[in-house]
C-alpha positions as protocol buffer text, in pm:
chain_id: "A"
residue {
  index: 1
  type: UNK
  ca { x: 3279 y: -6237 z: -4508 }
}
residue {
  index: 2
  type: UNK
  ca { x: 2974 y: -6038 z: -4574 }
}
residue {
  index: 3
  type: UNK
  ca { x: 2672 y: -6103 z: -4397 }
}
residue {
  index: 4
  type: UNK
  ca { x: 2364 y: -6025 z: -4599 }
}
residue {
  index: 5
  type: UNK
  ca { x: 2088 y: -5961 z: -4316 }
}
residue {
  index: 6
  type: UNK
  ca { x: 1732 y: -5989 z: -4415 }
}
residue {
  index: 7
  type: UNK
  ca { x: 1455 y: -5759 z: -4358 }
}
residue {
  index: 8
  type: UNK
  ca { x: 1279 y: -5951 z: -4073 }
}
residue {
  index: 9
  type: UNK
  ca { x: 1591 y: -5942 z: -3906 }
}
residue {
  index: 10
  type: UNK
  ca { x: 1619 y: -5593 z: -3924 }
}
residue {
  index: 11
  type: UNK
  ca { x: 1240 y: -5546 z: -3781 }
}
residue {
  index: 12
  type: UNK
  ca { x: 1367 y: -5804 z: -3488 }
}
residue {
  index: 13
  type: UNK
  ca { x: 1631 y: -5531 z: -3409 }
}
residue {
  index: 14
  type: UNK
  ca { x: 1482 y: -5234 z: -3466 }
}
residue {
  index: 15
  type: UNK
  ca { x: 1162 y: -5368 z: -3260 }
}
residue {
  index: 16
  type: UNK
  ca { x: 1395 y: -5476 z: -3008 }
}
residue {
  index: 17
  type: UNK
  ca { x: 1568 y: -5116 z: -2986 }
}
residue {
  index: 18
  type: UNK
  ca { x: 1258 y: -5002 z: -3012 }
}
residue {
  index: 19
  type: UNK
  ca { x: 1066 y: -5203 z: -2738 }
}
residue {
  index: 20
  type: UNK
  ca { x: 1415 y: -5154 z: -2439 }
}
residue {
  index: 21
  type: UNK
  ca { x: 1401 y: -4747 z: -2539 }
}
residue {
  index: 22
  type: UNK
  ca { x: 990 y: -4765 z: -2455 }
}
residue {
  index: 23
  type: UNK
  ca { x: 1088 y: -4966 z: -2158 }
}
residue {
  index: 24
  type: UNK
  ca { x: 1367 y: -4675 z: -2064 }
}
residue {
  index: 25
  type: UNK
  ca { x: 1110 y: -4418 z: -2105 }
}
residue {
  index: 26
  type: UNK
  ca { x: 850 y: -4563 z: -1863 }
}
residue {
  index: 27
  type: UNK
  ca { x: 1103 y: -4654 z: -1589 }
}
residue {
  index: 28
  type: UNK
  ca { x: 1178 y: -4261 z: -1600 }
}
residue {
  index: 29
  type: UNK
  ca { x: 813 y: -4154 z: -1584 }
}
residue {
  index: 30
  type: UNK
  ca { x: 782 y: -4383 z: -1296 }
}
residue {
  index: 31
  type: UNK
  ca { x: 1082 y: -4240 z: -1108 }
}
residue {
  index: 32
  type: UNK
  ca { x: 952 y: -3935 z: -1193 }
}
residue {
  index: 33
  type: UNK
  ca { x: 614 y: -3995 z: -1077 }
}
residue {
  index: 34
  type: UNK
  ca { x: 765 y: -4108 z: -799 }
}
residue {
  index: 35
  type: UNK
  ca { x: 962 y: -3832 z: -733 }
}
residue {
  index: 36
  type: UNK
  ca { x: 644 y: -3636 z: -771 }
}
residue {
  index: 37
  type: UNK
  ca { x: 451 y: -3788 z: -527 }
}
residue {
  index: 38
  type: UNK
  ca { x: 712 y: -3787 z: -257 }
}
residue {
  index: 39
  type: UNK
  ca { x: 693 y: -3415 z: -307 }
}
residue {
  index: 40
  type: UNK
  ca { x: 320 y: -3373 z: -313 }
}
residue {
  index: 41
  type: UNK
  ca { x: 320 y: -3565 z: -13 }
}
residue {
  index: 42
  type: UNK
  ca { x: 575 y: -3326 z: 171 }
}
residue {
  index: 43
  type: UNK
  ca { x: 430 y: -3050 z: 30 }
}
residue {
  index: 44
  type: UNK
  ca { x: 68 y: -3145 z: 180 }
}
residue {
  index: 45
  type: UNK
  ca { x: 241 y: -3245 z: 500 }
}
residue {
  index: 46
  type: UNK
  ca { x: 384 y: -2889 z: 478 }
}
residue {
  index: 47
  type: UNK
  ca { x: 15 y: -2713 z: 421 }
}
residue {
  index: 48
  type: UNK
  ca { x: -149 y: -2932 z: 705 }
}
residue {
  index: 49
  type: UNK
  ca { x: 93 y: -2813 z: 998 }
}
residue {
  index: 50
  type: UNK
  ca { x: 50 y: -2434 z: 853 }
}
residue {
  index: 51
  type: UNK
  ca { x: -324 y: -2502 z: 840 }
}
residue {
  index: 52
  type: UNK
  ca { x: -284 y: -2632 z: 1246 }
}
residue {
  index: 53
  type: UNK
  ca { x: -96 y: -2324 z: 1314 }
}
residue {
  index: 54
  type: UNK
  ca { x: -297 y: -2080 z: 1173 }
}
residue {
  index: 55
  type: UNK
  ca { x: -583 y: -2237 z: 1322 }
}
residue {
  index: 56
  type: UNK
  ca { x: -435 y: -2227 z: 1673 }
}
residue {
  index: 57
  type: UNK
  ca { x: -302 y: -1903 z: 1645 }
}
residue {
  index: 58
  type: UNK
  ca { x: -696 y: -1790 z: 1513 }
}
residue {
  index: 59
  type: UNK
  ca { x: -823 y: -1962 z: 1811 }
}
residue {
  index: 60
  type: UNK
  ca { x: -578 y: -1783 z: 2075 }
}
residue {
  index: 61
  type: UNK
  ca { x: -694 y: -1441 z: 1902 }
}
residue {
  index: 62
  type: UNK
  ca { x: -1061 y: -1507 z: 1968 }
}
residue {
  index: 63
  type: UNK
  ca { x: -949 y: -1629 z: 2306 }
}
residue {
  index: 64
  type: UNK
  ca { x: -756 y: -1292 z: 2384 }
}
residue {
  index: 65
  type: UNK
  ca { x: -1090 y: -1097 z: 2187 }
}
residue {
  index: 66
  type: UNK
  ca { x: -1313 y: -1265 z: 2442 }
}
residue {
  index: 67
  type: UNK
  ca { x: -1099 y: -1193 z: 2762 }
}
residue {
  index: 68
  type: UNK
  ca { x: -1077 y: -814 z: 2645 }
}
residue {
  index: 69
  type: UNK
  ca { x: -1457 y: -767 z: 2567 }
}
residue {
  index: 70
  type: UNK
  ca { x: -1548 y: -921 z: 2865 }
}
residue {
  index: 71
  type: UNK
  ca { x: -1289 y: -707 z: 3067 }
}
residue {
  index: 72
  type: UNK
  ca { x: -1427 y: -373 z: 2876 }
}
residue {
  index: 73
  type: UNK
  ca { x: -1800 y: -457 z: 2962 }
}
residue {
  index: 74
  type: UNK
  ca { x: -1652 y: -500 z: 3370 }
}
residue {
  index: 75
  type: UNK
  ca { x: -1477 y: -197 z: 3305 }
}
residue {
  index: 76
  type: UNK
  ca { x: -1731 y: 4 z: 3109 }
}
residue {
  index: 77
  type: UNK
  ca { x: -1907 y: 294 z: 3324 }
}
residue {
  index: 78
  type: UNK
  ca { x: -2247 y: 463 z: 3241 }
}
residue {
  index: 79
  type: UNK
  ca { x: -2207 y: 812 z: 3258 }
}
residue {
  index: 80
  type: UNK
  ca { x: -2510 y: 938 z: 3339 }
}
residue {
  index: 81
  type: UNK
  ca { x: -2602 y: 1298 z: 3496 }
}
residue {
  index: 82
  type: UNK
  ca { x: -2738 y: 1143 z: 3799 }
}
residue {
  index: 83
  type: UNK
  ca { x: -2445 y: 1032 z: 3890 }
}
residue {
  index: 84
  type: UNK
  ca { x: -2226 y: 1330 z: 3899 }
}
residue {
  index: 85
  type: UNK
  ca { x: -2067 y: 1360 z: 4234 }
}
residue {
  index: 86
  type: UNK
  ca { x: -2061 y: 1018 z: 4272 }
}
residue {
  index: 87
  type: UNK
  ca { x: -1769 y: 830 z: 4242 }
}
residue {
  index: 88
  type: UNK
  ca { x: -1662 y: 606 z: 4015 }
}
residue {
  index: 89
  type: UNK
  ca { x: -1643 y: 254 z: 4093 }
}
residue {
  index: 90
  type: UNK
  ca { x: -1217 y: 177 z: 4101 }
}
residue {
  index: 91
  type: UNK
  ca { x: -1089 y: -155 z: 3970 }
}
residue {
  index: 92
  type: UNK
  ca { x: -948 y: -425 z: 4159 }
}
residue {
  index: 93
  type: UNK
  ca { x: -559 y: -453 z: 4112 }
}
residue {
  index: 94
  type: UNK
  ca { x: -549 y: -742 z: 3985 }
}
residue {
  index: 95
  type: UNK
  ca { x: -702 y: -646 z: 3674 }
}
residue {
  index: 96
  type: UNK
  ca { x: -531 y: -296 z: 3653 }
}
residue {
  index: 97
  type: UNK
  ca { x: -168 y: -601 z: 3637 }
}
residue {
  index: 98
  type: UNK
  ca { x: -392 y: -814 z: 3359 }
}
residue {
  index: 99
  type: UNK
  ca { x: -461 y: -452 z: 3175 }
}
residue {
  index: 100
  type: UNK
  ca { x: -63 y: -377 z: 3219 }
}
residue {
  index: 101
  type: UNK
  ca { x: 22 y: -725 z: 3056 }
}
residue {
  index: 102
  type: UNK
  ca { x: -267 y: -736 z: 2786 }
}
residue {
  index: 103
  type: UNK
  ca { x: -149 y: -367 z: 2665 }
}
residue {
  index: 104
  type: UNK
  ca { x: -88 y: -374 z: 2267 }
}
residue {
  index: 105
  type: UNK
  ca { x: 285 y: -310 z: 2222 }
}
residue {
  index: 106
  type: UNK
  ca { x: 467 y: -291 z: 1883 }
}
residue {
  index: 107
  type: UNK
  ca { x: 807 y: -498 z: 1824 }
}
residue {
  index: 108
  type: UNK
  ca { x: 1065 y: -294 z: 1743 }
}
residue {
  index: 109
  type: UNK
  ca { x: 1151 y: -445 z: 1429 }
}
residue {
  index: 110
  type: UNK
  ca { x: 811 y: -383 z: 1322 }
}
residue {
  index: 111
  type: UNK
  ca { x: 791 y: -29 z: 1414 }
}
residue {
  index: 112
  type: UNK
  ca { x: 1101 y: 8 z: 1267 }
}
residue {
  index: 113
  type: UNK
  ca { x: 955 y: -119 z: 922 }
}
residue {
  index: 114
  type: UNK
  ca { x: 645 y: 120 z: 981 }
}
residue {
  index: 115
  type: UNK
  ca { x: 861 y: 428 z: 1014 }
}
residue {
  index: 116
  type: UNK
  ca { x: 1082 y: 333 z: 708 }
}
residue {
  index: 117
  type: UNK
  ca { x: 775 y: 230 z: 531 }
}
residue {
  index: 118
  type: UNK
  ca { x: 559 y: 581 z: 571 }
}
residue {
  index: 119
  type: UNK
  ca { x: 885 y: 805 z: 517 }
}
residue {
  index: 120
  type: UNK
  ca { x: 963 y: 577 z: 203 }
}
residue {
  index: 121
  type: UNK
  ca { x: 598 y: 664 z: 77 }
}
residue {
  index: 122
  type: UNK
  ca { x: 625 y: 1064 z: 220 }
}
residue {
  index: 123
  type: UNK
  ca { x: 982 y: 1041 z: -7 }
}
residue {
  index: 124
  type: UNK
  ca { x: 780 y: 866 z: -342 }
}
residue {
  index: 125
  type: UNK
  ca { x: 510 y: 1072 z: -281 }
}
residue {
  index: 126
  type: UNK
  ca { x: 732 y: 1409 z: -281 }
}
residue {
  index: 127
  type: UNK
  ca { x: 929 y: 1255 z: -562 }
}
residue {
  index: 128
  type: UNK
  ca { x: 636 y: 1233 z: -790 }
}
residue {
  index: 129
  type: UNK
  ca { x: 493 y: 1572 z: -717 }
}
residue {
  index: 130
  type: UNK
  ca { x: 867 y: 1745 z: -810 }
}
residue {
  index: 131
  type: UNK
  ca { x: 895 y: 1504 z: -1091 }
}
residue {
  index: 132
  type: UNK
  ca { x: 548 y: 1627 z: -1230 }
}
residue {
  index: 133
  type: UNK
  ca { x: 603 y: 1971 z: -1123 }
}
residue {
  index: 134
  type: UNK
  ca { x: 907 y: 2026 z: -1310 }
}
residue {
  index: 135
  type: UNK
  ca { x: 805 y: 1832 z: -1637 }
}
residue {
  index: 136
  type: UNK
  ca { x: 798 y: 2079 z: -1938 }
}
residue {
  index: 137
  type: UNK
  ca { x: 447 y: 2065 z: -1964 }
}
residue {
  index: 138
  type: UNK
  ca { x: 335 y: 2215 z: -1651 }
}
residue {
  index: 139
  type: UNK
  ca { x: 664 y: 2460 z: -1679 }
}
residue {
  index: 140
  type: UNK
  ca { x: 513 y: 2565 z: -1990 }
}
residue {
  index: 141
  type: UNK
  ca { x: 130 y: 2639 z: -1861 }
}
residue {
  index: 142
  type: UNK
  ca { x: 250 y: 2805 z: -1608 }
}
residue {
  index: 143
  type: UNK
  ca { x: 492 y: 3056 z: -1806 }
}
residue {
  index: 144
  type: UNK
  ca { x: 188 y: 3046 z: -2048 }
}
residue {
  index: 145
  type: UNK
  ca { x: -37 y: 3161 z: -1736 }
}
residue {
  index: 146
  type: UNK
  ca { x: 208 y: 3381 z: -1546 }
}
residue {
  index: 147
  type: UNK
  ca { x: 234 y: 3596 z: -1924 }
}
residue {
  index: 148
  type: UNK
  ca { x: -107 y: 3600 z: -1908 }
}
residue {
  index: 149
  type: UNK
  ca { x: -136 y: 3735 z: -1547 }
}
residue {
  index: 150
  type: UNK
  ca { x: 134 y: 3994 z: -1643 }
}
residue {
  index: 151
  type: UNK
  ca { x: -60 y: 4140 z: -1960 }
}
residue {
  index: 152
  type: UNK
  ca { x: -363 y: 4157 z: -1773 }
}
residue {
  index: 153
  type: UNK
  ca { x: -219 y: 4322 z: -1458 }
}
residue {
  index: 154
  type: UNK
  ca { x: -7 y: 4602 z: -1681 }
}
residue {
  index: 155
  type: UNK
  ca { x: -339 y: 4691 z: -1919 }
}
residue {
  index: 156
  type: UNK
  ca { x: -507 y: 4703 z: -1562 }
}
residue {
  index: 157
  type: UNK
  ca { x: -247 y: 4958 z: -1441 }
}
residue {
  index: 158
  type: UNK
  ca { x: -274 y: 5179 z: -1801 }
}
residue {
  index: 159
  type: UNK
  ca { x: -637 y: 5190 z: -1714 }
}
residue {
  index: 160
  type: UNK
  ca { x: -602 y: 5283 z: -1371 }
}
residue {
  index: 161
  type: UNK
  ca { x: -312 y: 5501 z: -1454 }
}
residue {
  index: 162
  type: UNK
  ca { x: -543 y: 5723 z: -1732 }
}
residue {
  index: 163
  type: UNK
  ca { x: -844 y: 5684 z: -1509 }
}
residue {
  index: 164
  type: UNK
  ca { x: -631 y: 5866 z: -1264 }
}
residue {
  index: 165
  type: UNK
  ca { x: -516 y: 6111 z: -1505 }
}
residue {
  index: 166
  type: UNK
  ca { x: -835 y: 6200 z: -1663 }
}
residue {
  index: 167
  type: UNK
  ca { x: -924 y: 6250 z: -1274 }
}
residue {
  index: 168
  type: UNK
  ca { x: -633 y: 6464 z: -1186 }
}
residue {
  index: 169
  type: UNK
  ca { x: -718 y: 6684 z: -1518 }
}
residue {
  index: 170
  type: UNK
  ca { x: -1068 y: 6685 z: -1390 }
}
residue {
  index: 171
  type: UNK
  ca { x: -981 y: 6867 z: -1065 }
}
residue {
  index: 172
  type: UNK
  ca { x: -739 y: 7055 z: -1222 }
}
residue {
  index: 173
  type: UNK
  ca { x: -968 y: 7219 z: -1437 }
}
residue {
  index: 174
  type: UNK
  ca { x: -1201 y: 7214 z: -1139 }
}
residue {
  index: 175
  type: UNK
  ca { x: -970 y: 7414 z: -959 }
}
residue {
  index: 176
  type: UNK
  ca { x: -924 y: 7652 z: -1229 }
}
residue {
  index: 177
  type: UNK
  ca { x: -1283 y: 7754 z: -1248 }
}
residue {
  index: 178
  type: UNK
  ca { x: -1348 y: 7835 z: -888 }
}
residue {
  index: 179
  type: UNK
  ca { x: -1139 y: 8110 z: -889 }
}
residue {
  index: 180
  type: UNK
  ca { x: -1268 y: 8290 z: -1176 }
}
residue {
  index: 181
  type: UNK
  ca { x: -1583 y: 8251 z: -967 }
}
């Protein structure tokens, strides 16, 4: 039995296959979208309670700025000569506790990570200079200049050594002629 299909038939199908695949295709872009929003959304979410934090943690600076500036100007003192032998006014103890609690300290962890950072960056730093002091070009300069140095210091020493010579030989001579004198 052998079915001879015509060629609108075959458009039906292929229009068919074709139209359920296009259909396949735009229920994954809307998932997808979907998807993409959801994420957009927690992302924003995500940026807007950083945003609050940051912005509270800005305004407790200023607020902590404010309370020290206005403490330095009570605690400020004019030094002027006409008050020598005078004494200084003393502060109340209740702001010598606020200055106690208000001191800037350093977390551990932090200074920790300072240390480590500034000997990592002494260590680079020393690393670089021995890697560039020992690299055969500057080896070679300097056994270029320290040849140099030693020519120049022995035909300085031959010069002094005849200049002494010729000045010994003088006086010898010198010597010589005095007595026959």
């Amino acid at each position: 039995m052998t079915e001879q299909w015509s060629v609108p038939v075959w458009a039906l199908v292929a229009t068919t296959v074709a139209v359920l695949l296009l259909g396949l295709l735009a229920a994954a872009a809307l998932v997808a979208v979907g998807r993409a929003r959801r994420r957009a959304a927690a992302d924003l979410d995500a940026v807007r309670r950083s945003a609050e934090e940051l912005v509270a943690r800005v305004e407790d600076v200023e607020h902590r700025l404010a309370r020290q500036q206005r403490r330095e100007s009570l605690d400020a003192h004019e030094y002027v000569i006409t008050h020598v032998g005078e004494e200084p006014e003393a502060p109340s103890a209740a702001e010598d506790g606020q200055d106690a609690q208000d001191a800037p300290t350093v977390p551990a962890p932090l200074f920790a990570d300072l240390v480590l950072r500034e000997s990592a960056v002494q260590a680079a730093s020393l690393a670089h200079g021995l890697r560039r002091a020992l690299a055969p070009e500057t080896r070679h300069r300097i056994r270029f200049e320290m040849r140099r140095e030693v020519k120049r210091a022995r035909k300085q020493r031959r010069a002094d050594l005849r200049a002494a010579r010729r000045e010994w030989q003088a006086r010898g001579r010198a010597d010589q002629a005095e007595p026959a004198a």
